[in-house]
N, C-alpha and C positions, 0 to 999 in steps of 0.2 A: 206618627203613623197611627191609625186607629185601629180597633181591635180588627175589625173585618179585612182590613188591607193587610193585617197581619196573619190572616189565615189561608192556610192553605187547602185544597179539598181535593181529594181523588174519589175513581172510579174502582172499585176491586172486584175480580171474579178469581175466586178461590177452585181451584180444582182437585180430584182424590175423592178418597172417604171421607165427606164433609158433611153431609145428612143424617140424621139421630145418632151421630155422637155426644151433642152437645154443643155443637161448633159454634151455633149464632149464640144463642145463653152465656155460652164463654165471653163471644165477643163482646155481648154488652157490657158483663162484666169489667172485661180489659178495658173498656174504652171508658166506663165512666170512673177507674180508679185513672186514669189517665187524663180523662176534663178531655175525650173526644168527644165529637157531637155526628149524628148523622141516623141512619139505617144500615138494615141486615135482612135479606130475605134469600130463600130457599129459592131455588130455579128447577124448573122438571126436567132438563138434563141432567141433576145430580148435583152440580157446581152452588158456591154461597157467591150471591153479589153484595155490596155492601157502597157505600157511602160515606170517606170522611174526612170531618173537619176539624181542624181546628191547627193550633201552631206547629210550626215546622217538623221539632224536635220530636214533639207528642203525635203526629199523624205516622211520622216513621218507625218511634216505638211499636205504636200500633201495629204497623204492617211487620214489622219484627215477629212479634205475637202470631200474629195469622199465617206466616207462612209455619210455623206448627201448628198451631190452634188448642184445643184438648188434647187430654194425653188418650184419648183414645180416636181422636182423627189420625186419620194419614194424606197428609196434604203431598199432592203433587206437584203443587206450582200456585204461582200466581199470576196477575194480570192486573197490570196498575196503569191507569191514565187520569193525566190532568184533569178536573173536573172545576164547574164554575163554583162560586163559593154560594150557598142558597140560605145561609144564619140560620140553620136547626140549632137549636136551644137543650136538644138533648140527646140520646142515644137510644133508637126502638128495633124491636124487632118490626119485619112487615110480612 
């Protein structure tokens, strides 16, 4: 199986106190001690959407992470859908 068939990729929208706490910075953080790949961008309802790839195990740490995020978010949920896989090579804010 090759690395891309091995990867897996969702869609997240974060909701709460998730804007200037820190929350996307975190994320990138998490995601590259973890070898995710994808984005993270601010939404003007409030909510963080985000992007990511990568193996099974590591995409769901990830989402572990985010539904707290910083310790000074207050996350009230989340929202995850399958997404296609698009071989980002790194982890950015947008």
């Amino acid at each position: 199986m090759s690395e891309l068939q091995a990867t897996r990729a969702v869609d997240v929208r974060v909701h709460g106190e998730v804007q200037g706490v820190g929350y996307r910075f975190g994320t990138v953080r998490r995601a590259d001690e973890l070898g995710v790949t994808g984005w993270v961008r601010n939404e003007s309802d409030g909510d963080v959407t985000a992007h990511l790839e990568g193996p099974d195990h590591r995409v769901e740490s990830m989402l572990g992470w985010m539904r707290s995020g910083t310790r000074w978010a207050s996350v009230s949920g989340i929202d995850v859908e399958e997404a296609p896989v698009e071989g980002f090579d790194r982890f950015e804010v947008r």
